[in-house]
Each structure stands twice: as structure tokens, then as C-alpha cells.
C-alpha positions as CSV (number, residue, x, y, z in Angstrom):
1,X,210.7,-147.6,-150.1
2,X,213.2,-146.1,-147.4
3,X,215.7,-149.0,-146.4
4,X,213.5,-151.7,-145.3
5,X,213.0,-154.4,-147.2
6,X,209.5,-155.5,-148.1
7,X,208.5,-159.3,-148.6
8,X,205.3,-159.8,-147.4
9,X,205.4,-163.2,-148.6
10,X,208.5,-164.8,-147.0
11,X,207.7,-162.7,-143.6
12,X,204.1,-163.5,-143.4
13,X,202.3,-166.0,-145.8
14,X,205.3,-168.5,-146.1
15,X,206.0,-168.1,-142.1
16,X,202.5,-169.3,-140.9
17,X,202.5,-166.1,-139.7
18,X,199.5,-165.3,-141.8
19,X,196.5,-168.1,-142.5
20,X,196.5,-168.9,-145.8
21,X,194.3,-171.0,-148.0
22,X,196.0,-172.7,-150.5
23,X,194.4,-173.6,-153.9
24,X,197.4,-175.2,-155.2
25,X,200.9,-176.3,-155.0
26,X,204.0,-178.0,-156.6
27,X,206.8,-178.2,-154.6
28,X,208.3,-175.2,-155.1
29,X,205.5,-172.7,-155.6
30,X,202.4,-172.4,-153.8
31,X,198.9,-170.1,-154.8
32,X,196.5,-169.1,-152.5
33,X,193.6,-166.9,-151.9
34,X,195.1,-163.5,-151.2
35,X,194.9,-162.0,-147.8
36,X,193.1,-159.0,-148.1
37,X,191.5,-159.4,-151.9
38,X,190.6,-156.5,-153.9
39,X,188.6,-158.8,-156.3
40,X,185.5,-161.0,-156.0
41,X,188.2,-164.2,-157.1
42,X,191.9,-163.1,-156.0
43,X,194.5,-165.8,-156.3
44,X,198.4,-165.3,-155.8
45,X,201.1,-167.6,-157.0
46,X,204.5,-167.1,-155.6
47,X,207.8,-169.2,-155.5
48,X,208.1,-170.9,-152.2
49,X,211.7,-169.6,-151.7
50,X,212.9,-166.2,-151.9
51,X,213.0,-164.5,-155.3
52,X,213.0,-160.7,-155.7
53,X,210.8,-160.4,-159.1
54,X,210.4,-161.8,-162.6
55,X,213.3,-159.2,-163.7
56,X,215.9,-160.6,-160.8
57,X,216.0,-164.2,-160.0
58,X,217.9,-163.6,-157.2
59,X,219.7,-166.9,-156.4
60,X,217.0,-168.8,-158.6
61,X,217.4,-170.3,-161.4
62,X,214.9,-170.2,-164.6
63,X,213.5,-174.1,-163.7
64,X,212.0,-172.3,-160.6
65,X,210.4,-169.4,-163.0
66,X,209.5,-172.1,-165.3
67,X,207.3,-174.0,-162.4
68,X,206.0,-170.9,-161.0
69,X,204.2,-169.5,-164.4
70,X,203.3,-173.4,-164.8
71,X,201.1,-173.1,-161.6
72,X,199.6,-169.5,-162.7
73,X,198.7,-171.0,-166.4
74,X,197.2,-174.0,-163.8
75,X,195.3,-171.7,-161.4
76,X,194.4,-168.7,-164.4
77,X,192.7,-171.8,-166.5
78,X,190.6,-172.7,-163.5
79,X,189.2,-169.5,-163.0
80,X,188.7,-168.4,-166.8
81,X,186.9,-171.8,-167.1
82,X,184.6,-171.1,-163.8
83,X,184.0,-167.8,-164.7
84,X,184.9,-167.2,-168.3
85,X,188.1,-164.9,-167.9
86,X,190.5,-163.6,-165.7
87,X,193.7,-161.3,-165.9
88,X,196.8,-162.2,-164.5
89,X,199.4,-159.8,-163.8
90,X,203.0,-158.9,-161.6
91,X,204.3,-155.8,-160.7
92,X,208.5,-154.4,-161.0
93,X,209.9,-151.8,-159.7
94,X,208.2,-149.2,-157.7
95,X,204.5,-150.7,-158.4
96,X,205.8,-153.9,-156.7
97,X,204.6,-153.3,-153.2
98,X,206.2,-157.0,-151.4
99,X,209.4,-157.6,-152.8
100,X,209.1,-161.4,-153.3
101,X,207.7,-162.8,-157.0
102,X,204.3,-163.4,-156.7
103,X,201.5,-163.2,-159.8
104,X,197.7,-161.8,-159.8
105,X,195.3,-164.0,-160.9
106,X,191.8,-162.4,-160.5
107,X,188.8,-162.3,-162.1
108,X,187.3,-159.1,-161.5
109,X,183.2,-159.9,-161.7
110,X,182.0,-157.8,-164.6
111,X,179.5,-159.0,-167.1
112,X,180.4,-160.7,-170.3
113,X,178.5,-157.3,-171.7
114,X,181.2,-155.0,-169.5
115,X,184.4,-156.6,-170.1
116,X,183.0,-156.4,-174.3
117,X,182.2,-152.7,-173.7
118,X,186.1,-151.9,-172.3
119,X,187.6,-154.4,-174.3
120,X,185.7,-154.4,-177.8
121,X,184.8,-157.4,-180.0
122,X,188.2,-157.4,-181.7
123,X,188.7,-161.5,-181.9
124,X,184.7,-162.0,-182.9
């Protein structure tokens, strides 16, 4: 990134700038259906304020990380219920594209037989 700073999230989502559609919310984090979804069930669960990433709290303190993984255990337990799994996932550094804390919770629409074929049988 060349001198700009990148935060999708405060700029756009948190602005109104951007419709979102909210799935859930505590007061201080909110997840929604991402914007432009690269999975059949894409979810994204940021802190409501400002925070640069899970390695720099910024201003934050831990009670606001705390409430923010609360809602992505929330939102990943709906989704591996509905659909039987899910991954859930945040970026640092480089690979972190909008420089705001926010979490992946997808499910990605293979078959039971497909994730078993890349991910073995190890816990049978």
C-alpha cells in the first residue's frame, strides 16, 4: 500500500455509504453479509469503531476484542449448524486488504464428501 490508508469498513460499511445487511449486532461490533462475497455464505464481523487489526488495538482495549470474537463464535455457530461447517479467518499485514479488524466467516459450499477428501477423517 503507497500512503493511503485503507479501511473499507469505517469509510464505506460503517458510513451508510455502502448498504449493508446486518445479521447481527452488540453494541459495539456489527456482522453482516459481505459486499461483494466470494462464497456461497460470506459473513464479516468487525468492531464498530476503528481498530487497525487483531495484532494492534489501536486505541481499543481487549473488552472490545473480547465482544468482537464473541459475535464471530455467535455468527460461525449459526452457519456450521445451517450448513455443517464453516471457516473463519482475519488477515495481518500485507494480506489485510482494509485496514480495519474485521473476521471471515464463510462457508464455502462443498460436499460433506469434498471438505473429507481435503481435510481427511482425522477426528473419526
Amino acid at each position: 500500500m503507497t500512503g493511503a490508508v485503507s479501511d473499507f469498513y469505517c469509510n464505506q460499511a460503517l458510513s451508510g455509504r455502502v448498504p449493508i445487511d446486518t445479521v447481527a449486532e452488540t453494541d459495539r461490533a456489527l456482522a453482516f453479509h459481505h459486499t461483494n462475497p466470494s462464497y456461497p455464505v460470506h459473513i464479516v464481523v468487525i468492531p464498530k469503531a476503528h481498530v487497525p487489526s487483531l495484532t494492534d488495538l489501536g486505541n481499543a482495549d481487549e473488552s472490545l476484542l473480547h465482544e468482537v470474537v464473541g459475535l464471530v463464535r455467535e455468527v460461525a455457530a449459526g452457519v456450521e449448524k445451517k450448513h455443517g461447517s464453516c471457516s473463519v479467518t482475519t488477515n495481518l499485514g500485507l494480506y489485510q486488504e482494509s485496514k480495519h479488524m474485521h473476521w471471515h466467516v464463510v462457508y464455502r459450499g462443498e460436499s460433506e464428501d469434498q471438505i473429507l477428501d481435503t481435510y481427511g477423517h482425522h477426528d473419526r
